[in-house]
C-alpha positions as CSV (number, residue, x, y, z in Angstrom):
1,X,108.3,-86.4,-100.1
2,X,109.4,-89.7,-101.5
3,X,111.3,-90.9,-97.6
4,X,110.2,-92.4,-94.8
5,X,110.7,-90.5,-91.2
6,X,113.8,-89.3,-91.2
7,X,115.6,-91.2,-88.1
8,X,113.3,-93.7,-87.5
9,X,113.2,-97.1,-87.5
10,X,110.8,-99.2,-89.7
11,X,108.9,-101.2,-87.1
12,X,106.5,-102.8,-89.8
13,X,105.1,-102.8,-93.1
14,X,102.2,-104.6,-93.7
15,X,98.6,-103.9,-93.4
16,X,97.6,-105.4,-89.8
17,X,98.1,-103.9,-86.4
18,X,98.5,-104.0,-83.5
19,X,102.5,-103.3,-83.5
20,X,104.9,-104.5,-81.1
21,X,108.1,-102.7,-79.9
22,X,110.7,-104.6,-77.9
23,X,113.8,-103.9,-76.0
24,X,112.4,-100.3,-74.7
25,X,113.6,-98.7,-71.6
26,X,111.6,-98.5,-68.4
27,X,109.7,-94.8,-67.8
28,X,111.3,-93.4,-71.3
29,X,109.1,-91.6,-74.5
30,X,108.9,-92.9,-77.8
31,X,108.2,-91.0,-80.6
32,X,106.2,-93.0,-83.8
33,X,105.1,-91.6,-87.5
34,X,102.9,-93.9,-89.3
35,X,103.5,-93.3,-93.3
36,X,100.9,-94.9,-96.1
37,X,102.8,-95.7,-99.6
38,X,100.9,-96.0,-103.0
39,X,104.1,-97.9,-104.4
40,X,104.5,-94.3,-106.0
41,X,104.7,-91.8,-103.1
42,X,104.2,-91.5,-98.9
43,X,101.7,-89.6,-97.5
44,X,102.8,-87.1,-94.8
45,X,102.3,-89.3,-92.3
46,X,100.3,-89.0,-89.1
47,X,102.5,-88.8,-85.8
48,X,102.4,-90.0,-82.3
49,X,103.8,-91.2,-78.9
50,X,103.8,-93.2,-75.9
51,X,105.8,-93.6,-72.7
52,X,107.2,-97.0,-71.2
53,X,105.3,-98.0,-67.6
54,X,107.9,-99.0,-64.7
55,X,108.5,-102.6,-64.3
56,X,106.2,-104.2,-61.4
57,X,107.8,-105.7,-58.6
58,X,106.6,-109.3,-58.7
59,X,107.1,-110.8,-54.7
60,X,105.4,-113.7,-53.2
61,X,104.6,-111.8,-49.6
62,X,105.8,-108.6,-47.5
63,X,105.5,-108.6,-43.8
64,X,105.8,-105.2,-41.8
65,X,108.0,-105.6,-38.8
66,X,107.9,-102.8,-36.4
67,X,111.4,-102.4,-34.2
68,X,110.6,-99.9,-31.2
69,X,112.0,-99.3,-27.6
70,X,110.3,-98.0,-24.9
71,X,110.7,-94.3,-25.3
72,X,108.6,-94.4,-28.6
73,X,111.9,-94.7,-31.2
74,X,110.7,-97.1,-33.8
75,X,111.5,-98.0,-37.4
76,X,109.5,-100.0,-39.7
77,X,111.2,-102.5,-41.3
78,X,109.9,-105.0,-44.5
79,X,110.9,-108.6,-45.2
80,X,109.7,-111.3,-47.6
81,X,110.4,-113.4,-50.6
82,X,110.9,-113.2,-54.5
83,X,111.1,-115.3,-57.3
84,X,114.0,-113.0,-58.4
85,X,115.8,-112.0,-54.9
86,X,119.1,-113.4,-53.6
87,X,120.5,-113.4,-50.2
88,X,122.1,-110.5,-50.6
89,X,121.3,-106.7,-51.6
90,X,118.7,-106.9,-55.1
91,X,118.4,-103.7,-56.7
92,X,114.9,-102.8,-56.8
93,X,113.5,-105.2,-54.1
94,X,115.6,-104.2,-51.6
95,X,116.2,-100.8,-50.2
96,X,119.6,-100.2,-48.3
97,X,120.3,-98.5,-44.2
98,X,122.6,-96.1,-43.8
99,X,125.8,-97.3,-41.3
100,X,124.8,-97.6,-37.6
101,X,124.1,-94.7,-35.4
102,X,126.7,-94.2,-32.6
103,X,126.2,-95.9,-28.7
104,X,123.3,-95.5,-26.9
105,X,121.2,-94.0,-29.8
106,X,118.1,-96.3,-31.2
107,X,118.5,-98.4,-34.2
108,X,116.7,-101.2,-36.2
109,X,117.8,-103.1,-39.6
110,X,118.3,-106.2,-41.3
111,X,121.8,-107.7,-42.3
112,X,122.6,-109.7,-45.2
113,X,126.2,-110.3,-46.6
114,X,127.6,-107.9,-44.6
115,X,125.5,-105.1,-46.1
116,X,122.6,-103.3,-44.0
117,X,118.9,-102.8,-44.9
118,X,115.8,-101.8,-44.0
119,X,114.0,-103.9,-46.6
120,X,115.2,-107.1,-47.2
121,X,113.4,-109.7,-49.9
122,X,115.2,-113.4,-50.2
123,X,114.9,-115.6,-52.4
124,X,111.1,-117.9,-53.1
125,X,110.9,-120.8,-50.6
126,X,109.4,-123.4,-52.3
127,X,110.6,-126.3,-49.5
128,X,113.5,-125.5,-48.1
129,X,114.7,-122.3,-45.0
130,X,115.1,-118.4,-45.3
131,X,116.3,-116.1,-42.4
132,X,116.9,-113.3,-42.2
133,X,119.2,-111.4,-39.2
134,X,117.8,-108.5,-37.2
135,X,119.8,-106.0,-35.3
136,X,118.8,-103.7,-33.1
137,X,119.7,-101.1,-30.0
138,X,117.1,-99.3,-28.0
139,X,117.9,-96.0,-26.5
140,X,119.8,-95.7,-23.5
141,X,117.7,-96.1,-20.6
142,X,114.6,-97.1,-23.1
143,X,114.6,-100.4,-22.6
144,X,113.5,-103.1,-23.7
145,X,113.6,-103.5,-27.5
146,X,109.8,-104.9,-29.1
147,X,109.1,-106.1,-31.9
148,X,105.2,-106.0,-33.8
149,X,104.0,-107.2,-36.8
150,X,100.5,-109.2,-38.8
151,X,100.5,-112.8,-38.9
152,X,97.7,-112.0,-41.7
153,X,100.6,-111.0,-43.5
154,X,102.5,-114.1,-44.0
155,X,101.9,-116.6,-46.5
156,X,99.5,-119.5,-45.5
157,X,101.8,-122.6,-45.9
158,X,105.0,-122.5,-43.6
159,X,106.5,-122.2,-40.4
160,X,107.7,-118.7,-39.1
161,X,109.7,-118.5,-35.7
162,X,111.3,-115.6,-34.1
163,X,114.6,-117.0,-31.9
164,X,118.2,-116.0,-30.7
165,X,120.6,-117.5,-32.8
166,X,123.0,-117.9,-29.7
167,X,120.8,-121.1,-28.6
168,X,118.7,-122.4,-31.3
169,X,115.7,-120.7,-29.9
170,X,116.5,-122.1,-26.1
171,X,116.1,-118.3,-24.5
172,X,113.9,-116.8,-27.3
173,X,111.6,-118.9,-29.6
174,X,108.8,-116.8,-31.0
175,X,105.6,-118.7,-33.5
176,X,105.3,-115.7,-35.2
177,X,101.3,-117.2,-36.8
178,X,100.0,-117.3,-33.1
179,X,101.7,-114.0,-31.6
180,X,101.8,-110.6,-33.3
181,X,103.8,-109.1,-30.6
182,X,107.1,-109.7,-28.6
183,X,109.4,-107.5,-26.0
184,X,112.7,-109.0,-25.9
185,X,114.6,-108.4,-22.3
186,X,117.7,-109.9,-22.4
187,X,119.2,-107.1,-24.8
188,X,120.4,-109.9,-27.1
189,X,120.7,-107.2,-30.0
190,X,120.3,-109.9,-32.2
191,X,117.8,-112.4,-33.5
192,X,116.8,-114.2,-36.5
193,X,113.4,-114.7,-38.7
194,X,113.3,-118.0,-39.5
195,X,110.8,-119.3,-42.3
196,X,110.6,-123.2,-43.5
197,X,107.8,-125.8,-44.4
198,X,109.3,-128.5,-41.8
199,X,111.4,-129.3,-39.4
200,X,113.7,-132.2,-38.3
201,X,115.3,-133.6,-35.5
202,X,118.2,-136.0,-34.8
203,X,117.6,-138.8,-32.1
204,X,121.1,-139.9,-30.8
205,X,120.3,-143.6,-29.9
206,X,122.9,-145.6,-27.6
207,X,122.8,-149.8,-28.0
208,X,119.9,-151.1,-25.6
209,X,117.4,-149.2,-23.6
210,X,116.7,-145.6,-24.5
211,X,114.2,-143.0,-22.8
212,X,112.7,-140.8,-25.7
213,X,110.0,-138.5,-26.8
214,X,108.5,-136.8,-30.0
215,X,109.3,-132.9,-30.3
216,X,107.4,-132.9,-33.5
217,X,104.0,-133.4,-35.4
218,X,104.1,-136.4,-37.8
219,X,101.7,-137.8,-40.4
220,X,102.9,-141.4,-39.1
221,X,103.7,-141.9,-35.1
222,X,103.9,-145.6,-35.2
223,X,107.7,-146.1,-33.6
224,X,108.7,-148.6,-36.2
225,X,108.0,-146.2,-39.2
226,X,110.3,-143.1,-37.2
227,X,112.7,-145.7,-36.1
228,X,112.7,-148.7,-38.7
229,X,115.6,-150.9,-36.3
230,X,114.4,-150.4,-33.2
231,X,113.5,-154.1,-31.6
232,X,110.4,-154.6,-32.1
233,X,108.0,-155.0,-29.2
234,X,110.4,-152.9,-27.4
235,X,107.9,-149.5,-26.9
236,X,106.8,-148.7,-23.3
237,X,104.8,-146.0,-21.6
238,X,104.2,-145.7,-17.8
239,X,100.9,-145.4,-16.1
240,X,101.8,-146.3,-13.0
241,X,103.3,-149.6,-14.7
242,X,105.0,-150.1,-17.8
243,X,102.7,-151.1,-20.9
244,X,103.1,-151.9,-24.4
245,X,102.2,-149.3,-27.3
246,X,102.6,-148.8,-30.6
247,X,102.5,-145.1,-31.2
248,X,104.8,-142.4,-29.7
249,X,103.0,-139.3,-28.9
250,X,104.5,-135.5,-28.3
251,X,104.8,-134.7,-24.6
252,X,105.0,-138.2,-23.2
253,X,108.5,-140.2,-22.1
254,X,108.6,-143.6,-23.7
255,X,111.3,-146.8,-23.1
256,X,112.4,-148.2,-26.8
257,X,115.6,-150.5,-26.9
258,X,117.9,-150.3,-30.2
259,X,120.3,-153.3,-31.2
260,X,122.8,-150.8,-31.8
261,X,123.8,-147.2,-31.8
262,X,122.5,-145.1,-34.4
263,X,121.6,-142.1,-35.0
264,X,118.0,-141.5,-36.5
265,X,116.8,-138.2,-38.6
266,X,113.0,-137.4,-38.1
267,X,110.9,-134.7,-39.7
268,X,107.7,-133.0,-39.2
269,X,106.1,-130.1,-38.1
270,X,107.9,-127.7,-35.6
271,X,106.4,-128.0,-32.0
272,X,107.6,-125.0,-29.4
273,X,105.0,-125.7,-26.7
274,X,104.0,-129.0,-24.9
275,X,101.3,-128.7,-22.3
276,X,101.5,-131.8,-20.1
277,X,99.3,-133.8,-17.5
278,X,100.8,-135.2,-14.8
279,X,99.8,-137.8,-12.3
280,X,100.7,-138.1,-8.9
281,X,104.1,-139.4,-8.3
282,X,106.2,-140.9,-11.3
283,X,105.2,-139.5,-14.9
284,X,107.4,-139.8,-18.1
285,X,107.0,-136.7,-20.0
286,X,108.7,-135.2,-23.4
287,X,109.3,-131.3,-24.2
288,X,108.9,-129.4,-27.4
289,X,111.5,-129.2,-30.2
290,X,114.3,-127.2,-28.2
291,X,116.1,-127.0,-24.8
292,X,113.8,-125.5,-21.8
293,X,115.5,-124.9,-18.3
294,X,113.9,-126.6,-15.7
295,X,113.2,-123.2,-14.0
296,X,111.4,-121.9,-16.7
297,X,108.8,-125.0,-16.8
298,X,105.1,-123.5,-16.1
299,X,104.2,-125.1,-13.1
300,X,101.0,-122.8,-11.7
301,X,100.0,-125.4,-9.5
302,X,103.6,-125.9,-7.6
303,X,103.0,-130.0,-8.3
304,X,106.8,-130.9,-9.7
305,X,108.6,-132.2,-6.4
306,X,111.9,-130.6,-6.7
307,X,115.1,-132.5,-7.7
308,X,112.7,-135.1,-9.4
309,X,113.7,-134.0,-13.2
310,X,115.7,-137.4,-14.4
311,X,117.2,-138.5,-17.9
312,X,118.7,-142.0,-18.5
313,X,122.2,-142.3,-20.5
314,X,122.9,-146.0,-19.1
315,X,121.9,-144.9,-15.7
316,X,119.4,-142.4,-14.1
317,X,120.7,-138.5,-13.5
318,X,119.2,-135.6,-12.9
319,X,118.6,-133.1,-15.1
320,X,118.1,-129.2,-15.4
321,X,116.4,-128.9,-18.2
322,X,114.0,-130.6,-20.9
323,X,116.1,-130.8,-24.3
324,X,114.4,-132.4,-27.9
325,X,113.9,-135.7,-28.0
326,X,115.2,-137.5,-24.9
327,X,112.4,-139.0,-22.6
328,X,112.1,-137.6,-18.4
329,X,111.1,-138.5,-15.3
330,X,109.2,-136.1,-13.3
331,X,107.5,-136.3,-10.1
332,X,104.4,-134.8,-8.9
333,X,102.9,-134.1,-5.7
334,X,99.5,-133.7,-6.7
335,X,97.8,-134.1,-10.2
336,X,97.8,-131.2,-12.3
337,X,99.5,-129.4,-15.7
338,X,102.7,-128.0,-16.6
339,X,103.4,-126.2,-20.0
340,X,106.8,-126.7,-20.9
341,X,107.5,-123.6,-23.8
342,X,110.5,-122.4,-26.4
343,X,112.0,-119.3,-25.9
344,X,110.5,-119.1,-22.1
345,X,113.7,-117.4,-20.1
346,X,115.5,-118.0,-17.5
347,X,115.1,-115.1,-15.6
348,X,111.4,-115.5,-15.5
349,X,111.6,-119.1,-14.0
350,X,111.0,-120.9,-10.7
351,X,114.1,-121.5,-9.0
352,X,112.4,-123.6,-6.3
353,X,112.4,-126.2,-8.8
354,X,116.0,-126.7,-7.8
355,X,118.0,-128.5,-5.2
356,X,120.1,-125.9,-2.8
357,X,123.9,-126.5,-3.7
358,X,125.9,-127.6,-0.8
359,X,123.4,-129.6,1.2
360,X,124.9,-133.1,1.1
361,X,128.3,-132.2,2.7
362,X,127.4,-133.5,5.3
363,X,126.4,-137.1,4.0
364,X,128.9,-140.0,3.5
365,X,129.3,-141.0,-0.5
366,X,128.6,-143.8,-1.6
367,X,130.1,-144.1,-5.2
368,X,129.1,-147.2,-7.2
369,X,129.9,-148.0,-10.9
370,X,129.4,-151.0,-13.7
371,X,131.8,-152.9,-15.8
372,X,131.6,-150.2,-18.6
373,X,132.3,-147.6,-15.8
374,X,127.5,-146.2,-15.9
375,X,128.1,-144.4,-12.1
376,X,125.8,-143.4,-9.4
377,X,126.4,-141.4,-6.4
378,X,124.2,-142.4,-3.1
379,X,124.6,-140.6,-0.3
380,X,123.8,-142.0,4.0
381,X,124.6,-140.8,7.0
382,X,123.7,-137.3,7.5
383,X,121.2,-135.2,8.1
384,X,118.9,-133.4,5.4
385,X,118.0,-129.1,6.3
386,X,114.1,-128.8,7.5
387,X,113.4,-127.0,4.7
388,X,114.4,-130.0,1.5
389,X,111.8,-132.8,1.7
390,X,113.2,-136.5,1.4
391,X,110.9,-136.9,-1.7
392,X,113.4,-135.3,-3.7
393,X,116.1,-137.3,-3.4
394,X,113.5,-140.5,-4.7
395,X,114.5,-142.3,-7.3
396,X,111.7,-143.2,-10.6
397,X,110.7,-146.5,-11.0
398,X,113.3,-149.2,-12.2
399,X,114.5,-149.3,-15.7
400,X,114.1,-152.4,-17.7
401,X,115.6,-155.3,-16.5
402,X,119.4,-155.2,-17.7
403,X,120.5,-151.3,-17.6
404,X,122.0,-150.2,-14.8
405,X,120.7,-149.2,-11.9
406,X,121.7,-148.6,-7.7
407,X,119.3,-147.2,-5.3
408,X,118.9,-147.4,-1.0
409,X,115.7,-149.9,-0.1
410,X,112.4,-147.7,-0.9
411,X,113.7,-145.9,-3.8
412,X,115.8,-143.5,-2.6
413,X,119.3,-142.0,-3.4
414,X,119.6,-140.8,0.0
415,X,119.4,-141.9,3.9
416,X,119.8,-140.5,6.5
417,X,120.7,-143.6,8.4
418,X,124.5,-145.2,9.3
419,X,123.0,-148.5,8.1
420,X,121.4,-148.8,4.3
421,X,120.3,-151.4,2.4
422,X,121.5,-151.2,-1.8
423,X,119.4,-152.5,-4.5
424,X,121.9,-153.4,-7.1
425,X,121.1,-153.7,-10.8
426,X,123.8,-154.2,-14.2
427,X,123.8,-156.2,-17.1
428,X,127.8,-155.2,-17.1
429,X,130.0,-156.6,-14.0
430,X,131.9,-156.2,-11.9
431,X,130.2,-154.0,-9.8
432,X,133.0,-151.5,-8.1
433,X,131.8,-149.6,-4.8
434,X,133.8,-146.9,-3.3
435,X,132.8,-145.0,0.0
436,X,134.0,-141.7,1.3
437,X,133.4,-139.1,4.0
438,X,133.0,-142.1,6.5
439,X,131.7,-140.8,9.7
440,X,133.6,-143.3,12.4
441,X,132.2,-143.4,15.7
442,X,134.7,-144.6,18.7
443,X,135.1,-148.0,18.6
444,X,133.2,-148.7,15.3
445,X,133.7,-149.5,11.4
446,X,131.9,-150.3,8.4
447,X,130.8,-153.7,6.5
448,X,130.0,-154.0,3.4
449,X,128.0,-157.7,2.5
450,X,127.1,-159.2,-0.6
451,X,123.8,-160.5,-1.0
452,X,122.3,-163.4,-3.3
453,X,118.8,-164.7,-2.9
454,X,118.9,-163.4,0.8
455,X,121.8,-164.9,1.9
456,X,125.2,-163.5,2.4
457,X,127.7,-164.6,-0.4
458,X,130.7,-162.4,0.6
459,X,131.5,-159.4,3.5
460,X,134.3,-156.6,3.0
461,X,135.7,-153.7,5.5
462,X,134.8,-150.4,4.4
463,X,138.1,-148.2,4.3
464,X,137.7,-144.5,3.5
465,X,138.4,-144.4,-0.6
466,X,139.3,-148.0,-1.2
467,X,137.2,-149.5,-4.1
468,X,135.4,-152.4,-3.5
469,X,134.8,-155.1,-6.1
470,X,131.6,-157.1,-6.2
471,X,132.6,-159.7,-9.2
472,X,129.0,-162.1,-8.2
473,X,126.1,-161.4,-11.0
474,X,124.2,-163.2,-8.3
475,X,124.5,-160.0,-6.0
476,X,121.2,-158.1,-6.1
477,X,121.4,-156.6,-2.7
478,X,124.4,-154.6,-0.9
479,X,124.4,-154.1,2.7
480,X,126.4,-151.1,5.0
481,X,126.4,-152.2,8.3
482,X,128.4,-150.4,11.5
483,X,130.7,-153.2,13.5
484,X,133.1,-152.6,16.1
485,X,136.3,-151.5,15.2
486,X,138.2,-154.2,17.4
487,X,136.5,-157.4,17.3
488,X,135.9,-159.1,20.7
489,X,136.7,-162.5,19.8
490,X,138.9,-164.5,17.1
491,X,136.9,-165.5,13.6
492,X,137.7,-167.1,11.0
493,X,135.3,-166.6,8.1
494,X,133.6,-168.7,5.3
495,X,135.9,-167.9,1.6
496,X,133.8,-166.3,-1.0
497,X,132.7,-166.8,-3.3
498,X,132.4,-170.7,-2.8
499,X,132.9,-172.5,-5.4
500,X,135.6,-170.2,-6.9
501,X,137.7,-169.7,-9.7
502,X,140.7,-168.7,-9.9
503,X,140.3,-166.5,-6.8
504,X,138.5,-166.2,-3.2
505,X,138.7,-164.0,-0.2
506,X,139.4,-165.0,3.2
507,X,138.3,-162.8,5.9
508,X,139.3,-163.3,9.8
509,X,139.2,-160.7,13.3
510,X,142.1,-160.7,15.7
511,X,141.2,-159.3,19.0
512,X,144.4,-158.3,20.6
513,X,148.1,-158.1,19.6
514,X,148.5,-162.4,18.3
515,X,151.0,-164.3,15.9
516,X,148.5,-165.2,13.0
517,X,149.2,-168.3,10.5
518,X,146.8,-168.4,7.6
519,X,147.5,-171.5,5.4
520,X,145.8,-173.6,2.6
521,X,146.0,-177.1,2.5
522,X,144.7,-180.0,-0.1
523,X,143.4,-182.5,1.0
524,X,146.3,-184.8,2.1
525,X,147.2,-182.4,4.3
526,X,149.9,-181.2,2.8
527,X,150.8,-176.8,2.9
528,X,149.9,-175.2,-0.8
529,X,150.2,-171.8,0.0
530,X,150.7,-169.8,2.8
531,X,148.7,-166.6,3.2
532,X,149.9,-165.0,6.4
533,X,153.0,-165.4,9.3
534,X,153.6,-162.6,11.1
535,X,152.5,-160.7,14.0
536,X,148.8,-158.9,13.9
537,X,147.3,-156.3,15.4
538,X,143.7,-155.9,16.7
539,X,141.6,-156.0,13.5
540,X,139.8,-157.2,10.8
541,X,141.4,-158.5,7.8
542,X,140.8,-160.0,4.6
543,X,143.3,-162.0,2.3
544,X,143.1,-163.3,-1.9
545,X,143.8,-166.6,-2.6
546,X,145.2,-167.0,-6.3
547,X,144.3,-170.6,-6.7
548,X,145.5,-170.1,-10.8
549,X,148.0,-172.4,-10.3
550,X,145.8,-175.6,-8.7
551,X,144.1,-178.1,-10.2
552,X,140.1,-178.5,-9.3
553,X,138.8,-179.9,-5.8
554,X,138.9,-179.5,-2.0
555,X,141.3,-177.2,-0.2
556,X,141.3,-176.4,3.5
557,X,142.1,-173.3,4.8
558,X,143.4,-173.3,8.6
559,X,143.8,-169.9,10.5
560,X,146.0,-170.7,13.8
561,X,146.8,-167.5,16.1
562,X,149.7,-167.7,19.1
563,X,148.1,-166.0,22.0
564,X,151.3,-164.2,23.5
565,X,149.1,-164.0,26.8
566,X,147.7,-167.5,26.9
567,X,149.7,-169.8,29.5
568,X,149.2,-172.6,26.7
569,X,150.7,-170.3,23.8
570,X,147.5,-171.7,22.6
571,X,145.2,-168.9,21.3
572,X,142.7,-169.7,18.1
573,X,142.5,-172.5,15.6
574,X,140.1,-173.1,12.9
575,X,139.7,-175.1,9.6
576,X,137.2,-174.1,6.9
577,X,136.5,-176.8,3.6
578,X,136.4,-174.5,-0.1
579,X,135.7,-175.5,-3.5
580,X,138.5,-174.9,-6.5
581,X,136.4,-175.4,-9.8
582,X,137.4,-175.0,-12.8
């Protein structure tokens, strides 16, 4: 004897155990001989083995997702996470598809990195997102595509959604803890498995007034810790009235004014469903954290009034949908509760909630606009189908004084009179006005007047398309009135504004065919401009006066008309005192 095992390797000499061996291979024999030595000789030894276990698969959580179609074809597919996974393909985690069956034949399976799979492990999510990309195709005529699988599966901390990828979640938007099930109709053939602890979104603020709401759950709701530079004092609910508040709540519209643009980041906890109480008449509401048609708002009730969906982006409009984090008006006919939900589609929705297209050819336009070019349409002058109620074409109640706003008397963006009343509201003037699709009777035109604490400051003639100009902050009311076409007398009116500076206008009728002098005068009599010499026809008319070039005081203005049928010549004189002040 006198030699160890021949071949072997001495793992130890000493006389302890146990002995440990290092570096073996997984699911492999290894052979061992255990020699004693008397410093002289070795005994013969006494021999053993043992075989290497297979590594465990460590993972943090598997979830079975079932893909199936409607004629029984189904696959079951296996996602999760793993401290040693990667986005793509990891040998022993995942376990590769074979390439896509041809058109029309059923098929299920992940993607990631361009590879295919049927089990698909990413990487451990301590805080941040995983997804992971399903595709699928049902069988031809084996429509629609479902999906299964055990909320008791996931891990307890996190956020787990099912959603299209082609909208953020606006057609499908799935809480995966709350619903084991879905059947997708669309045939999208695509959607994601999105997993993260939290969610943010991005509030877009313009300079001034903003409508806003909260599409997510947050440990701190008081407005000034989400939005630090907001003004402070500047939060407002409605309840039939504005009021003061401190804390912005999910669901609910609020008012908050910023001293500048800005964009603000806000985090918290996803929200895909708000379920909201409305009042009768005005309510300001807020939607979940995503974009929900209008259509596809649960109303069971039938309370929304049509038409009555508005958002605010320097000026009321009306909206089709319910996107994250801008504030809405809504009206109601009756109290009650609407569930406004992710992922609800289109196809399933109300369309009644929707004006009819087309129904306000009819109506004259009434175009009006601020000095930073906010523009509302209002519409007069026609007549509304039996079937569309007046109430949706209402307006919501004011905004907060300084934003822009235009409505017909009674809150209205629609009349069906020739004659409306404007209310007229902008922090930003001049005001422009611009009318179209006049409907003229025989004999008749239009008027616009200006009016400042009740009393008429300034009047124009409406011509189809021509852009009026109301330059007086003081203006708070706009009136359309209908006047005959040919006036029945010679007029000369009162300049406005009055005082002025550096301009006015002078309006004055001729009744018939006349030779018209309109001149200005100071007040020593003496001719500073003349305005108009010529012959007229029948009319109304309406001249500038550029006084730029005058120094302050009183002027006269004297408009003397040449009756070609009087025996006298003599037809119409008439002298009117204005104001140059600089």
């Amino acid at each position: 004897m006198g030699q160890p095992f021949a071949g072997g390797t001495l793992l130890y000499n000493g006389t302890t155990s146990p002995v440990i061996h290092s570096g073996l291979n997984e699911l492999t024999t290894y052979y061992y001989k255990a020699f004693s030595y008397d410093n002289v000789d070795y005994s013969l030894g006494i021999e053993t083995n043992a075989t290497t276990f297979e590594t465990p698969i460590v993972t943090d959580f598997a979830v079975d997702f079932l893909v199936y179609d409607n004629c029984a074809n189904s696959i079951s597919l296996l996602f999760g996470t793993a401290p040693t996974a990667t986005e793509c393909y990891d040998d022993g985690l995942d376990e590769w598809a074979p390439p896509p069956p041809p058109a029309g034949v059923f098929d299920g399976r992940f993607t990631a990195c361009s590879e295919d799979l049927f089990i698909d492990y990413k990487a451990t999510n301590p805080d941040g997102e995983r997804i992971w990309d399903v595709k699928y195709v049902p069988s031809t005529g084996c429509e629609p595509i479902s999906f299964s699988w055990d909320p008791g599966q996931l891990p307890p901390e996190g956020n787990f959604r099912l959603i299209d990828p082609h909208t953020g979640g606006s057609w499908v938007n799935v809480d995966m803890r709350t619903t084991s099930t879905y059947a997708e109709p669309l045939a999208l053939g695509y959607l994601q498995i999105v997993y993260n602890y939290g969610v943010c979104a991005d509030f877009d603020f313009a300079g001034g007034w903003n409508m806003i709401s909260l599409p997510l759950g947050v440990s701190d709701a008081h407005y000034l810790t989400l939005f630090p530079n907001a003004n402070p004092g500047s939060l407002f609910e409605y309840s039939g009235g504005y009021f003061s508040t401190d804390t912005v709540e999910t669901g609910s519209g609020y008012w908050l004014k910023m001293p500048g643009a800005e964009m603000v980041n806000v985090c918290g906890t996803d929200i895909t469903e708000s379920v909201i109480d409305l009042d009768l008449g005005w309510n300001m509401i807020g939607g979940p954290n995503c974009s929900v048609p209008l259509v596809s708002v649960g109303d069971p009730g039938g309370i929304i009034i049509p038409g009555s969906l508005f958002l605010y982006s320097g000026g009321y409009f009306t909206s089709t949908s319910i996107d994250a984090t801008e504030g809405y008006w809504i009206k109601a006919n009756a109290p009650g509760t609407i569930t406004v939900t992710c992922g609800t589609l289109v196809a399933e929705g109300n369309d009644n909630l929707l004006l009819p297209k087309g129904i306000l050819t009819d109506f004259g336009k009434i175009d009006i606009s601020d000095g930073i070019h906010t523009g509302e349409t209002l519409y007069f002058n026609g007549k509304l189908d039996e079937t569309v109620s007046i109430e949706s074409y209402s307006m919501p109640p004011v905004p907060p004084e300084g934003s822009f706003d235009v409505r017909i008397t009674g809150d209205y963006r629609l009349s069906e009179s020739d004659e409306v009343t404007i209310q007229v509201q902008s922090g930003n003037y001049p005001v422009s006005v611009t009318i179209t699709d006049l409907k003229y009777e025989e004999g008749y035109g239009y008027l616009l007047q200006e009016i400042a604490g009740g009393v008429e400051v300034g009047s124009h003639r409406i011509v189809e398309g021509v852009e009026i100009v109301i330059g007086n902050e003081k203006v708070s009311l706009l009136k359309i009135t209908k006047q005959e076409a040919v006036p029945i007398s010679y007029s000369l009116e009162q300049n406005y504004p009055n005082p002025f500076n550096p301009s006015t206008v002078i309006e004055f009728a001729v009744p018939k065919e006349s030779n018209v002098n309109l001149s200005i005068y100071n007040v020593l009599g003496e001719i500073v401009s003349t305005l108009v010499d010529e012959e007229m026809i029948p009319g109304y008319y309406e001249y500038k006066f550029d006084a730029s070039n005058l120094a302050s005081g009183v002027y006269l203005y004297r408009l003397q008309v040449v009756d070609p049928e009087s025996s006298s010549g003599q037809g119409f004189v008439e002298t009117k005192k204005m104001v140059l002040l600089r």
